[in-house]
Every structure is written in structure tokens, then in C-alpha cells.
N, C-alpha and C positions, 0 to 999 in steps of 0.2 A: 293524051294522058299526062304528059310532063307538068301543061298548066295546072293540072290537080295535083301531083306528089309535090312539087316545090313545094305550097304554100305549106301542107302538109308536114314533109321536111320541116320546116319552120317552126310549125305548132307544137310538134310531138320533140324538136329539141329544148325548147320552151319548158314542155311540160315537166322533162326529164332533170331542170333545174334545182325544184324542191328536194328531190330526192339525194342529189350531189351536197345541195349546202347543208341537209342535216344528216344524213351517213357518214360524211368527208371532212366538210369542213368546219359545221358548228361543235360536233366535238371537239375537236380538236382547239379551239376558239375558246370553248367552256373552261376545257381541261387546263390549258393558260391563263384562264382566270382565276384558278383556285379551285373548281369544285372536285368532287372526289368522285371515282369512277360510277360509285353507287348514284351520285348525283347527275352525270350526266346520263347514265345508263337510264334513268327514270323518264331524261327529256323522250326514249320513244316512242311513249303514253301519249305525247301531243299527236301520233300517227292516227287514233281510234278514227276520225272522219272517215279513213280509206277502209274500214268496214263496218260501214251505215251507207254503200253507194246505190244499195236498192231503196234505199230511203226516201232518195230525190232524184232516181233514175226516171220515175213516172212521173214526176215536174217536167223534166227534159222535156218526155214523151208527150205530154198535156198542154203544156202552157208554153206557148211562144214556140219560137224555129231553136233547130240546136245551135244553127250563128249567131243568134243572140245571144242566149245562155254560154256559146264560149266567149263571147265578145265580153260582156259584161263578168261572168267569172276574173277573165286575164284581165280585164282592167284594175277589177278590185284585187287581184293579187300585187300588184300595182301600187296602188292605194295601203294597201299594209305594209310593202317593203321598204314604203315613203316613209311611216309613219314605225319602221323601226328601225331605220337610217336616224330618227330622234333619240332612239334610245341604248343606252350603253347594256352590254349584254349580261354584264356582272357587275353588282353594285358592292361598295366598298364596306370592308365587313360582311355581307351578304353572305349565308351559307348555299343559297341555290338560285336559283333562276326567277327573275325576279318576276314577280304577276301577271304585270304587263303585258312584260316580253313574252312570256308562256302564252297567254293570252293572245297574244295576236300570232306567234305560232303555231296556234291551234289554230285560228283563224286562215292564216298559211295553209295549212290542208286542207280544210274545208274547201276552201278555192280552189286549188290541185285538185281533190277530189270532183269536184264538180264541173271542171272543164276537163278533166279524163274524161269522165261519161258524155259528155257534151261533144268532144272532140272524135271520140270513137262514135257514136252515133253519126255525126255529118260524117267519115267516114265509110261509117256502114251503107248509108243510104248515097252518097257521090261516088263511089265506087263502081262500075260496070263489071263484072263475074270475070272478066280477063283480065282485068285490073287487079285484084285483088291479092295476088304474088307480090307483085313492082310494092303495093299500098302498106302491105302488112311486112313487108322488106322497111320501107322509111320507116316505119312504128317504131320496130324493134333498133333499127340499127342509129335514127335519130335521138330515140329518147335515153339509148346510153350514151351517145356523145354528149348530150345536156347533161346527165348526170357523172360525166367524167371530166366537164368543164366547170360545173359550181364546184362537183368536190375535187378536182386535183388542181386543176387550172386556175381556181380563182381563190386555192389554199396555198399558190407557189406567189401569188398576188400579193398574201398579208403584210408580208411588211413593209410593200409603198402604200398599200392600202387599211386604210382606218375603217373600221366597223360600219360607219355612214356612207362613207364612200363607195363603201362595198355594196348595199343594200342600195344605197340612193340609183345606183348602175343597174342592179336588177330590175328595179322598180321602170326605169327608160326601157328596160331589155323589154318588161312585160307592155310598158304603156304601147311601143313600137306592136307587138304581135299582137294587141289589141286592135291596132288599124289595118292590119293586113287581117285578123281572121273576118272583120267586118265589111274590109274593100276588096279583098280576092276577089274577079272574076269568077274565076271558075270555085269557087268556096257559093257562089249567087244561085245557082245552079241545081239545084237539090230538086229531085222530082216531087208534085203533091200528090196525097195520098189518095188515092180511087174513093169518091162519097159510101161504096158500100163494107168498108171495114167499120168494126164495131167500133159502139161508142166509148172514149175513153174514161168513163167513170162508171163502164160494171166491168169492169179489166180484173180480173185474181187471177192466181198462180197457177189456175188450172187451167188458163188462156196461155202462159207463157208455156207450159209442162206438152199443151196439146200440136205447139207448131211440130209440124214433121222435124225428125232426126233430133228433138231438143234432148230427150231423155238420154239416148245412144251418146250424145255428144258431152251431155255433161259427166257421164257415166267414166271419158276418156279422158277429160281431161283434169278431173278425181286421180288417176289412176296412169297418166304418162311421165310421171318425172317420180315416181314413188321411189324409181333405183335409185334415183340421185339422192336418196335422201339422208347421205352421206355428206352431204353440204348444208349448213347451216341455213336457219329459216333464212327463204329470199321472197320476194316479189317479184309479179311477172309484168311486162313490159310497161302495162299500164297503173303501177302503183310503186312505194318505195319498199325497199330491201331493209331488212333488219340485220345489225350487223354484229357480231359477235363481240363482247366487250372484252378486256382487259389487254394483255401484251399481244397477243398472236393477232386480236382484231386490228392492229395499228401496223403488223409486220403484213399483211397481208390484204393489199386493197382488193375492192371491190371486185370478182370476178362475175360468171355466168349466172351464178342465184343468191351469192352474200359476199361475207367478209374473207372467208377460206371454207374449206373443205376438209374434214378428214383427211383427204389423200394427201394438201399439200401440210399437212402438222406433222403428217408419216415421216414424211423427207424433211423436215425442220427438224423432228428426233434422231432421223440419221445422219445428220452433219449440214445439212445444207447452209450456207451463210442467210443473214434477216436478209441483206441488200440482191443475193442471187435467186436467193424464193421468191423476193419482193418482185422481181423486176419478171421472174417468169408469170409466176401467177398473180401479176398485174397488169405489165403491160399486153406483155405473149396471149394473156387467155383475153382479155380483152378482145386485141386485135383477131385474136382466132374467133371468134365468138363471131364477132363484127362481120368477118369471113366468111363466118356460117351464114350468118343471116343472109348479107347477100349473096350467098349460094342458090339459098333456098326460093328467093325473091328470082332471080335468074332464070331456076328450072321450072318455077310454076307460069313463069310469060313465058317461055318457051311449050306452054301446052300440056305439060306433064300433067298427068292426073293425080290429085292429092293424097290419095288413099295409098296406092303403091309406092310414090315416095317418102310417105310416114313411116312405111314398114321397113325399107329398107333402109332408112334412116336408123329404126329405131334398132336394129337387126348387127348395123355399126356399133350401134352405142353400146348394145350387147357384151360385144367381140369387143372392146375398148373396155366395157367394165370386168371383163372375165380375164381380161393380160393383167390390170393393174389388180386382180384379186390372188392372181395366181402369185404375181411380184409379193405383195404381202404375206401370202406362204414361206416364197422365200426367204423373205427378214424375219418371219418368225424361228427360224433355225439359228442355233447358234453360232456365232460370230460371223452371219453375214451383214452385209455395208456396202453401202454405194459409194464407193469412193470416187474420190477424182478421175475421171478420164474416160473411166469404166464404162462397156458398152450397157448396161444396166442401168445406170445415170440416167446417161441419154433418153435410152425407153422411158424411164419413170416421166422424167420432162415432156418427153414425146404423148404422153400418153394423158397427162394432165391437158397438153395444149389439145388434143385430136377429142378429150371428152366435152372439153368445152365450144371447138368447131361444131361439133356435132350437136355439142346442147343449143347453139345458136340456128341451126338449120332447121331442127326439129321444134323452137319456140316459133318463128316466123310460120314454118308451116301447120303448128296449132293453131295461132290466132287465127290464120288464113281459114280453117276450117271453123274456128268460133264464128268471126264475121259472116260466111257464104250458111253457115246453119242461121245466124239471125236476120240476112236477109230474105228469107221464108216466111218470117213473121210480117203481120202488118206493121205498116211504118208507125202507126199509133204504139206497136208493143217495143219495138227495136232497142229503144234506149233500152229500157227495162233489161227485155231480154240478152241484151249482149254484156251486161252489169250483171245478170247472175251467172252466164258460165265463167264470165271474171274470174267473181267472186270464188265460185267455184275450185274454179284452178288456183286460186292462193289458196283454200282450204285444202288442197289434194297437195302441193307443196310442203306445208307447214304439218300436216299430217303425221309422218312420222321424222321430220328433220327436228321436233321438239325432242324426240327420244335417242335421237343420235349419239350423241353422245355419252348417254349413259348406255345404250347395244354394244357400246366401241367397250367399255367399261367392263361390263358384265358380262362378255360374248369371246372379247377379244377384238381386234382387229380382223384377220382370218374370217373368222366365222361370222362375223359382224357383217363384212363384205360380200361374203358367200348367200345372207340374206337378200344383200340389196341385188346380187345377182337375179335370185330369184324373182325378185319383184319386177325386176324389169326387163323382165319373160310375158307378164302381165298384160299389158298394153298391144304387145305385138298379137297376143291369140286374141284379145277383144278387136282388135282391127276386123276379124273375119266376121263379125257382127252386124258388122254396119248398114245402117238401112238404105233401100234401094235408093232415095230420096239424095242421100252424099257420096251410096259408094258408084253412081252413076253420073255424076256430077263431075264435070268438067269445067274446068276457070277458061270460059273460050264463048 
């Protein structure tokens, strides 16, 4: 199993690199060149490729191996981080981002975009069903360390490094995992598909909808992270996070699904320092996250069956969002405050770090069950199909995290909270749903 997750490892920190240099660091790059927040805030239009992925999921599926198609995507990622290692990112007098640049930025995702589907697919199909914990552990927990080494690691870089320099490094970083996803060994490997699955060009949506448990599956993953939707729109393992603009997006890196959360602006209104918010709900939820994941990764090769760990997973997450709703009662009374020292502090901290543990346990163990639901499908549908409950699950994310802000607004905090409570009540009763097909399914 090892020879598969390294390479793997490898791929999915790769992948997780686009995501880090435009969340992290290219704003920030922008912002020091003059443009104005409305301006950079525009650059995350060049994201649109990461949803049009069912577009060229059945390219994946049809034409060629998915090694090729990741081979070839990460090289030409490659290829454009060369070719804007030429180009300077703000031009002099320019009010915004210059053509080009935008231009092959766009270009940047499309490639990203394209070796996601490419890569989760060889995954899907090189994967063995007890595998699949350990595999969907590297996913999640690889392609946030790529996206916490373009954006923080190689934003602590800028000033021995020059714009070219920085990119001409990416550009070797991709050329290098273009040779490894093509010479893995065990990446060679991929089982062929039995001559009696159907032909791939009368493939519709009503091939993908008819694999067992696909409907039940998308139906959850619409509808498991809805509590959370108290965090600003994020992406999920396999695409980039949209990060909240102006002051609080810059005090607050990148956690479990964005830039911050509700919870942690709560404790920025009540005293908390930029530099001690920063460092909890950047470093601490990172690394707790990270912890989740491979938690989660841990107990599914250990056997556990996936359904009753989702529940009790999700059943934590519950009891985690109903402390930190009950705390917001609290602050809503007059003159209470987390001061210094105070056993209250602590909790609130504790309780930021433990939702984001838990958010990392409970994403490793969704994917786990996206991937084991589409390897049910024929290898002809795979791509496709593991590209819609993707998709999916960025639609069920972004869902009500567009309205957040204004619930918080119009609701309150309190009662704002007491919502997302409710919601994610939601996911734990649809667990009892589940068709015999996963809720009998063991990763063994």
C-alpha cells in the first residue's frame, strides 16, 4: 500500500499548490502592487474552470488513461508557470491585472482543474476498498500542506525571491511530478476495464444517477457540512477555497473551509489580539484539522466501518457546535467578555480548535465514502462520476455560507447559531437512510 500513497502524497501536495498561491500569496503580491481590494477581489473569477469539472470529466473517462491526462495536465502547469516566471504581475500605471497574466491564470486552473479529476480518478480505480482510509487521509491531509506551502511558505519567501524566481520553482516543482505521476511504479498499475461495460459515448446522467447508493450519496454530501455554514464559502479537498476579502481575510489565514469563520470574528469583537487569533485559527486549526484527517485515515485501516464513524463523528461535531452556541448566549448578556486568563477563553479557543479536528475527520471520512460509492460505477463512468458528487459537495458547502453573514446580521449571532445548530442535526438522521449497498460496506 505504501508504494501507492507516496506517489500519491506527492500528487495531491502538487495539486494543493494553486490553491496556496492564489488565496495566500498572489493577493497579497497584487495588493503590493497597487491594486485596490475590489481589484484583487475580482482575480477569483479566474477560479470559474473548478466548476465546468463535469465538462472534461468524460474526456478523462473516454480518451486516454487518467496517467496520461495527469501527466500531461502537470506538465503544462508547468509550462505556464514558465511562461509567467516572463511576466511581471503588475504593470506600471496599470490599474489591474494585466491580460496576459489573467490569461494564463485562467489557464492555471484549467490545469488544476483537470489534473484534480485526473488524479482522483487514478486514485479511485488504484485504490483496493481497505485502502481507501490510508488514500483519502493523503488527499485531504497532502493537499493542505501544498496549499499552506505556496500560500504561507513561499509568501515568508518574497523578499529573497523575485516574481520569476518564484514561479520559474513551481514550474521545476510541477515539471519534477510530471515524471513521477508518469514513472510511478505502482501509479502503472491500474486495473482494465471488463469489455462488458457500456459503451462510452451513450453515457448520460442517468448512467451516473443509476450506480447504486449514488443518489443517497449525493443527497449527503449536499447536506453534511450545512452546520458549518457559519464559515465563509470554502472548497473541499479537491478544489481552491474562496477567501473572504478585506481586513479580517488577511488577520485570519486559511482554516478547515476559508479565510475565518463567524466564530473566530466573535472573539476578534471581543478582545482577542490580530497576532493571537492569527496564530490559533491558523496555525492550531490547521494543525488540528491535519489531526483530524489523520485520525480519520487511521480508524478506517483499522477496519472501522464508515457509516457509524460518520455518525459519531458527526454527533461530536454537534456537541462542539451547541458549547460554542451556548457561549454566544453568553456574550450576548451584558457586560460579559472573555478576558485574559479566564476559563471561558480557553473553552472558546478549545472549542474553535476541536470543530476544526472534527471538521478534518469528518472530510477524510466523506471523501472515503465519495470515492467507495464511485468505485461501484464502471471504470468508463468513474471519472465523471466522482466529479459530480465533487461538485456536489462544493454546492452543499457554499449553499448557505453565501448567506452567513447576512443570518449573523439579521438573526443575530445567538439565533444565527442556534440555526446552524439545527442543520446539523440533518446529516446525522439521513445517515439512517443509507442504502444497503454502503451501509454494508466495509473498507476490508
Amino acid at each position: 500500500m505504501r508504494r501507492k500513497l507516496l506517489p500519491l502524497a506527492g500528487l495531491y501536495l502538487v495539486q494543493g499548490l494553486p490553491y496556496g498561491l492564489q488565496s495566500g500569496l498572489l493577493p497579497m503580491l497584487l495588493r503590493a502592487g497597487g491594486l485596490s481590494l475590489t481589484r484583487v477581489g475580482l482575480a477569483k473569477v479566474l477560479y470559474a474552470p473548478w466548476l465546468f469539472k463535469l465538462v472534461w470529466a468524460p474526456l478523462v473517462d473516454t480518451r486516454g488513461s487518467p496517467r496520461a491526462w495527469l501527466t500531461l495536465s502537470t506538465a503544462a502547469l508547468g509550462l505556464v508557470c514558465g511562461l509567467l516566471a516572463a511576466l511581471p504581475p503588475v504593470e506600471a500605471g496599470q490599474a489591474g491585472l494585466p491580460v496576459t497574466v489573467a490569461g494564463l491564470l485562467l489557464l492555471l486552473n484549467l490545469g488544476a482543474a483537470v489534473q484534480d479529476v485526473a488524479l482522483d480518478t487514478l486514485a479511485v480505480q488504484l485504490l483496493e476498498p481497505a485502502e481507501l482510509g490510508p488514500g483519502n487521509t493523503v488527499q485531504v491531509v497532502a493537499y493542505k500542506l501544498g496549499a499552506v506551502v505556496a500560500g504561507g511558505g513561499l509568501l515568508a519567501l518574497v523578499p529573497a525571491l523575485s516574481w520569476s524566481l518564484l514561479f520559474l520553482l513551481l514550474a521545476a516543482t510541477y515539471w519534477l511530478a510530471a515524471v513521477l505521476a508518469w514513472a510511478a511504479p505502482a501509479l502503472q498499475q491500474l486495473p482494465k476495464p471488463p469489455p462488458s461495460e457500456p459503451s462510452p459515448h451513450t453515457l448520460h446522467l442517468g448512467d451516473l444517477l443509476a450506480v447504486s447508493g449514488t443518489l443517497w450519496t449525493a443527497g449527503f454530501v449536499i447536506t453534511y457540512k450545512l452546520g458549518q455554514a457559519g464559515q465563509w464559502p470554502g472548497w473541499g479537498a479537491g478544489g481552491p477555497r474562496r477567501r473572504q476579502e478585506g481586513c479580517a481575510a488577511h488577520v485570519l489565514p486559511t482554516g478547515e473551509q476559508g479565510a475565518g469563520s463567524l466564530f473566530p470574528l466573535v472573539l476578534l469583537d471581543q478582545g482577542f489580539s490580530t497576532p493571537e487569533l492569527g496564530l490559533w485559527n491558523g496555525v492550531g486549526t490547521v494543525a488540528c484539522s491535519i489531526a483530524g484527517s489523520s485520525l480519520g485515515g487511521a480508524l478506517l485501516a483499522k477496519h472501522w466501518q464508515l457509516l457509524p464513524l460518520l455518525r459519531s463523528v458527526l454527533r461530536f461535531r454537534l456537541g462542539g457546535l451547541a458549547c460554542q452556541t451556548t457561549l454566544l448566549f453568553y456574550l450576548d448578556t451584558p457586560g460579559a467578555r472573555l478576558g485574559p486568563g479566564t476559563v471561558l477563553r480557553g473553552a472558546a479557543l478549545l472549542s474553535l480548535c476541536l470543530q476544526h479536528f472534527l471538521g478534518g475527520l469528518v472530510t477524510t471520512a466523506t471523501f472515503t465514502l465519495m470515492m467507495r460509492c464511485s468505485q461501484l460505477a464502471p471504470s468508463a463512468l468513474q471519472a465523471t462520476h466522482y466529479s459530480l458528487l465533487a461538485t456536489l459537495e462544493l454546492l452543499g458547502k457554499l449553499m448557505l455560507s453565501a448567506l452567513a453573514g447576512a443570518l449573523a446580521d439579521s438573526l443575530g449571532l445567538p439565533l444565527c447559531f442556534s440555526f446552524f445548530l439545527a442543520l446539523s442535526a440533518t446529516p446525522i438522521m439521513y445517515l439512517g437512510l443509507a442504502p444497503n449497498t454502503l451501509a454494508s460496506s466495509t473498507l476490508a
